[in-house]
N, C-alpha and C positions, 0 to 999 in steps of 0.2 A: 248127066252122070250123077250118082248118087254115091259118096264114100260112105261106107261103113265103120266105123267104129267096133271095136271088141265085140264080141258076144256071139250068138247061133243065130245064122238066118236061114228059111227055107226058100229055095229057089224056084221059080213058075219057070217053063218049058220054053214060052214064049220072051225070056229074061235074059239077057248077053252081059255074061261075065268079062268086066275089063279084062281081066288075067290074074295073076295067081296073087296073094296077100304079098303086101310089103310091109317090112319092120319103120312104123312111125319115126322110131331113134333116125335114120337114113339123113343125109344134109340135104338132101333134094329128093321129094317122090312129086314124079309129075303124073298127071289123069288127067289126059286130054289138055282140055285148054286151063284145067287147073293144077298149083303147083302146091305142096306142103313144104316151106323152109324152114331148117333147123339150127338157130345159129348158138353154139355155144361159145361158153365167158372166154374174153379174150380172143373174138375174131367180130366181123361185123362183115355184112353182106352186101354187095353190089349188086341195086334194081332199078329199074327204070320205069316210071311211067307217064305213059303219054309225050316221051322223050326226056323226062324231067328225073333227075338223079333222085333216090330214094334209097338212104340207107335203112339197113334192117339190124336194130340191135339182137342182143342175144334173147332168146327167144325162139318160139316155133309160129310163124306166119304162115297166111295160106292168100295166095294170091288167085283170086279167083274173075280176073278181068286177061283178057286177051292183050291190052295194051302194056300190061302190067309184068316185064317181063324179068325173069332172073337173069346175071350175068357172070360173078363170083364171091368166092369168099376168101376174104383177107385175113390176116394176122393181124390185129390191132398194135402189138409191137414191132411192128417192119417197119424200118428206117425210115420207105418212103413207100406210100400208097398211092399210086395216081388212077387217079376216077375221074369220068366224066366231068370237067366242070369243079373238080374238088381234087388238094393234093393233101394227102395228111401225111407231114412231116413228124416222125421223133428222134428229138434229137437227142444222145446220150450223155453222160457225164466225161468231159473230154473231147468234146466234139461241140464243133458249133454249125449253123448250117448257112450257108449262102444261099438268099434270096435280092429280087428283084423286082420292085414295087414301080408301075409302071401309072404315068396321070394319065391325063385325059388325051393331049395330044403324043400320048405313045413315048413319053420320055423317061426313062428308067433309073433309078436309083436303088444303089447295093443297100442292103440291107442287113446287117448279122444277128443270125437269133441262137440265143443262149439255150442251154439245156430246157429242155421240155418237148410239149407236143403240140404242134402248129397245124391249122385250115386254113389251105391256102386257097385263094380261088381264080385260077389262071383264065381269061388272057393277065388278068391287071395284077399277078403275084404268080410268080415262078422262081423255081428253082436253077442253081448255076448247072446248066447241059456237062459240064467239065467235071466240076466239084459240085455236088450239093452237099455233102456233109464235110468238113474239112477238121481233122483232127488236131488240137492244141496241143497233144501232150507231148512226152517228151518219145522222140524215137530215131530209130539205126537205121545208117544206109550202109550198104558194103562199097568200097571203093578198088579198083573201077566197075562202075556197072555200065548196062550198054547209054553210050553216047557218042556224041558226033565230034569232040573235041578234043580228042587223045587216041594216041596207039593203045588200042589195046587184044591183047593176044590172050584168048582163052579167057580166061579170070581173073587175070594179072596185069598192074599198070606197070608199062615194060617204058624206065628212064635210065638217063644217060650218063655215067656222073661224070667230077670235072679230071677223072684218069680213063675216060673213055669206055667203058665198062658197062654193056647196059645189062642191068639189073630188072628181075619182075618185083614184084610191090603188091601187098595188101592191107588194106586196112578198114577202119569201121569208123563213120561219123557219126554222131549222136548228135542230135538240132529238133528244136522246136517252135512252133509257131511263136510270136510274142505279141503278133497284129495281124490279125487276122484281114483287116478289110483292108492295108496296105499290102500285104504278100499276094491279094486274089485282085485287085486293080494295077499291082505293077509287074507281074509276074505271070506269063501265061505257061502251061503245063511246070505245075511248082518243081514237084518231086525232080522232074529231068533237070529243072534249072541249079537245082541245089547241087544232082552230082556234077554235074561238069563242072560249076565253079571250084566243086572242093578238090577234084581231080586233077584242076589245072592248076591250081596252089598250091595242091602237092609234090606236084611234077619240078614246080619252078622250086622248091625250095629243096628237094633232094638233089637236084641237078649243082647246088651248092656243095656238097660233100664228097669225099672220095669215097669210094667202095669199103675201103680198110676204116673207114672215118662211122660209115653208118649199119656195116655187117654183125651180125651178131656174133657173139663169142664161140673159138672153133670147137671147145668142147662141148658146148651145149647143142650141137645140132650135127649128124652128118652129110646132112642135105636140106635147107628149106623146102624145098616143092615137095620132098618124100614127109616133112616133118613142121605141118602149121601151127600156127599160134607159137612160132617163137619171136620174142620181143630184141631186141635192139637195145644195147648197154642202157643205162640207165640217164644218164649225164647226155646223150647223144639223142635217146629220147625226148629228154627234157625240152632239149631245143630247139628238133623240129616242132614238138607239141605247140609250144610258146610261139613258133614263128606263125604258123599252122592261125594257130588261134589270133593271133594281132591282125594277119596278113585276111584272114577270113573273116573275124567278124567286123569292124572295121566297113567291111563292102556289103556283107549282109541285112546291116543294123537299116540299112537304108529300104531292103526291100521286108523289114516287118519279120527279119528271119533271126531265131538266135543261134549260135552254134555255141556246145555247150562242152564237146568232149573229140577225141580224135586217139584212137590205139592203132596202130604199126602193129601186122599180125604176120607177116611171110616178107623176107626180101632175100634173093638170090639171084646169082648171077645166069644169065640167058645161055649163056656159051658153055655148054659141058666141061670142053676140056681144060677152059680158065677155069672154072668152075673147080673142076677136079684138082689143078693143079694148086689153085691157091690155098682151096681146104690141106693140100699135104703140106704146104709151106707153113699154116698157119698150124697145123697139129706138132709140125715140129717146134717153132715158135712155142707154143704151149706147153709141151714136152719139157724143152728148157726152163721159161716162164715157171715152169712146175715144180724142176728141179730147184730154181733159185728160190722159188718160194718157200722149200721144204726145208733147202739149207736157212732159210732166212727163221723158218718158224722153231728150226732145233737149237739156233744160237739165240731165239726168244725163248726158248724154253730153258736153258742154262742160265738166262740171266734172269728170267722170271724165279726160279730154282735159288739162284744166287741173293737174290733181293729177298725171296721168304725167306730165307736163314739166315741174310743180315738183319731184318725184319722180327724175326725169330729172335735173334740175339738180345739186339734193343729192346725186345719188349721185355725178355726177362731181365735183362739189365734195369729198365724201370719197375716194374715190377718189383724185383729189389728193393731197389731206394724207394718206391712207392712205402715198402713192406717196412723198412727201416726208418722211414719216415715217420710212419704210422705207430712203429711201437715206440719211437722217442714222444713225439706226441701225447702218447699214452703213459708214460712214466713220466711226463711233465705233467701231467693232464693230474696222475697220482700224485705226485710230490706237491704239486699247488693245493688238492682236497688234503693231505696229509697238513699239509703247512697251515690251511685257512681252518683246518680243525682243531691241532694244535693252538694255535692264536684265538677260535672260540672257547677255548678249556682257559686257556689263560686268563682271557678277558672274564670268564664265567666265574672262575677261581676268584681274581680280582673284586668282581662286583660283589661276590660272597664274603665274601674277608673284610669289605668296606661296609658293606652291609650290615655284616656282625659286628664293626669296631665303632660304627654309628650307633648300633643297638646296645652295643654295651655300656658308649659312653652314655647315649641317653639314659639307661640304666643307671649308671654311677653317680651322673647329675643329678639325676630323679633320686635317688639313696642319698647323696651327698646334701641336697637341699632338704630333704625329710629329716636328717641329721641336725643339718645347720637351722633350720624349724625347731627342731627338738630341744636342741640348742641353747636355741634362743628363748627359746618360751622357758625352758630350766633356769638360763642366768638369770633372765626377769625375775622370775620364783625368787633367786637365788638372792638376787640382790633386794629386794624388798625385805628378805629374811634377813640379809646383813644391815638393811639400816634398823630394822627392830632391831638387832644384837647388838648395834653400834648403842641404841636408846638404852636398852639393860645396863649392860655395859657400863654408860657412864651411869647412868642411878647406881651401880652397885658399888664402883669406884667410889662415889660418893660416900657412900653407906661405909663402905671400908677406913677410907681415909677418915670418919668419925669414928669409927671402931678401932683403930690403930690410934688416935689420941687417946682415948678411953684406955685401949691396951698398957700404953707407956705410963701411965697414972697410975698403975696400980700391976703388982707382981702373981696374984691370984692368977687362974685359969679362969677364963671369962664366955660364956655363952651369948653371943648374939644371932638373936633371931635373923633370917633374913625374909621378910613377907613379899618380896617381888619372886625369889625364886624359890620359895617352898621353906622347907626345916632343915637348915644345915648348923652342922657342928664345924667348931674353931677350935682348936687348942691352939698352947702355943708351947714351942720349944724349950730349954734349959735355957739356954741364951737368952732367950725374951722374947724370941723372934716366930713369927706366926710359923706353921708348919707349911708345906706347900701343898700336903695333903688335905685338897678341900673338899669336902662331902656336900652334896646334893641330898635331899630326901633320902638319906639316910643310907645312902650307897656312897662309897667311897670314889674319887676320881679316877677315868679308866677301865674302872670295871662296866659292867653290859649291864649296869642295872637304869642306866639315863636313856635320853634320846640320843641322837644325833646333835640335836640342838644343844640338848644341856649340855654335852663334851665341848661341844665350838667353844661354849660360853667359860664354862671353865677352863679348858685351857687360855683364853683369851684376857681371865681371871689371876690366872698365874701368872700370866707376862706382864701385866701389870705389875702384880705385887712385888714381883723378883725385881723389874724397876726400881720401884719406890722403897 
């Protein structure tokens, strides 16, 4: 056999066409004893030759030996691929896989393999026949489901409570592996093991409560079985939950299991006409329960009513004195700046007035001593001037007192010179008696024709003479 390839051939007479053209793309064209395979990405191909496993990556192979045979094509991502002689496990994220690794004399040990992708190569590595993939993560069981360890009627776990009453039951467990190689060595068929335990824990701990103790409220439901997913007071849930959960995990913890959660979804009573009668009992019950509540909630609304207006009241009562507060505050607040302004004008006034009576007096000081300087340096003058006049003085006395002998001696008018103080004229009186009229250089005494000095000296001249 000859394949052809693309192109135009011309046929001889004597030439036996296989049969009609095949599309190369095809996963498998067989011609005779030979086969064209097509493996594309993300599968891989099951072949054997000569009895011996041969995979075939992605690619187009052409098997062209008789021993050489194809068998399939796989998904490369399939959980589990089991080939000849080869198992190719992947494991996913959340899932672990059970294996079993077997020695020489056939003695097996479990084995747990983590996320990824495993070749395995049996007899001596196999997979768990039960579980090979066993999921960790977290997930629901509905209770009751079917098992061997409870009445159960329909979909409902039908218990008894301690007023004789038997009620159906639903709920949902939430559990997750925690140990995986302890839950698959101590635990055969997990999943069944898990519901009946929760079922019968559930059983035994309802069987604790009366009907009226763990029934749901009559307004919220006319019927459970016509109307699921209703819940069980809250307080009554709580406790079964709690018991639920001690009573469960407790026994679980030992086979590798967690339990993590437990919701009460349906509970109602089995007997229609208890059924029917207690719901009328309890709608009346609530009917009252409703009225006392309304009354309860209109004499909370009068005294709530009552408390904002006493509320009300007080606040604008403080408010008030808040307001009153505030503006005495505020006129103290003034009267203190009035007051510490005042008392800076004082003090300011003061410090200026001292200010100025220090300046003055320094001034006065300062005048008073330039004075008393003046003063002083004058008397000095003054008195050096009086001891000259004191020295004239007596020389002229002198002079006189000879002149006044002279006088007496003789009755004439007599002129004596005086050469200490210039050309003065003497006469003398009718009596005898010198005149007191004494002249100086030729100015008479008194008149502005001398100094200062020469008047001293003369008058100073005449009190003598008037002495003597």
């Amino acid at each position: 056999a000859v394949i052809l390839p693309p192109g135009r051939y011309a046929r001889y007479p004597f030439e036996r066409w296989g049969g009609e053209p095949v599309r190369v793309s095809q996963k498998v064209v067989t011609m005779g004893p030979r086969q064209i395979i097509t493996v594309n990405d993300g599968e891989v191909a099951e072949s054997y030759r000569d009895g011996k496993l041969v995979m075939l990556r992605p690619g187009r192979h052409l098997l062209t030996s008789a021993t050489h045979t194809y068998v399939a094509h796989h998904d490369i991502n399939k959980e589990v691929i089991k080939m000849k002689g080869l198992h190719i496990v992947n494991v996913r994220p959340g899932f672990v896989g059970v294996c079993y690794e077997y020695d020489a004399n056939n003695v097996g040990q479990l084995k747990i393999l983590p996320p990824g992708r495993y070749h395995l190569r049996p007899p001596m590595q196999t997979l768990d026949d039960d579980t090979p993939l066993l999921s960790i993560a977290q997930q629901t069981l509905p209770i009751p489901s079917v098992g061997e360890m409870v009445t159960v009627e329909g979909e409902f776990l039908q218990v008894k409570t301690t007023d004789n009453i038997i009620i159906n039951v639903r709920a949902v467990l939430s559990y997750h592996i925690a140990d995986p190689a302890v839950a698959v060595l101590k635990i055969d068929q997990l999943q069944k093991f898990i519901v009946d335990m929760s079922t019968v824990t559930l059983s035994q701990i309802l069987r604790r409560f009366s009907y009226r103790d763990i029934s749901p409220p009559p307004d919220s439901t006319s019927g459970v079985l016509e109307k699921p997913n209703v819940e069980v007071p809250k307080t009554i849930h709580e406790r079964i939950h709690d018991e639920f959960l001690q009573d469960l995990t407790s026994m679980m913890d030992n086979f590798g299991v967690k339990i993590d959660d437990l919701k009460l979804r349906d509970i109602a009573i089995q007997d229609r006409d208890i059924n029917d009668a207690i719901k009328s009992l309890a709608k009346n019950m609530a009917k009252k329960d409703a009225e006392r509540r309304t009354a309860e909630l209109e004499a909370q609304v009068v005294q709530t009513k009552a408390r904002a207006r006493k509320k009300t009241m007080v606040l604008e009562a403080e408010g008030q004195q808040e307001s009153q507060v505030i503006v005495a505050q505020a006129r103290q607040k003034t009267s203190i700046i009035e007051a510490e302004a005042v008392k800076q004008a004082t003090i300011m006034r003061a410090e200026a007035e001292k200010q100025s009576a220090i300046l003055k007096a320094e001034g006065e000081a300062m005048a008073t001593k330039i004075i008393a300087e003046a003063n002083l340096e004058r008397y000095r003058a003054e008195g050096e001037g009086a001891r000259a006049l004191d020295t004239d003085i007596a020389r002229s006395l002198a002079v006189l007192k000879e002149q006044k002998d002279i006088y007496k001696s003789t009755k004439n008018p007599v002129f004596f010179p005086q050469p200490e103080m210039g050309t003065t004229r003497v006469w003398l009186s009718a009596n005898g008696k010198p005149s007191k009229g004494l002249f100086t250089s030729g100015a008479a005494s008194g008149t502005n024709g001398g100094s200062e000095k020469d008047a001293l000296l003369v008058g100073m001249l005449q009190d003598k003479l008037g002495d003597n």
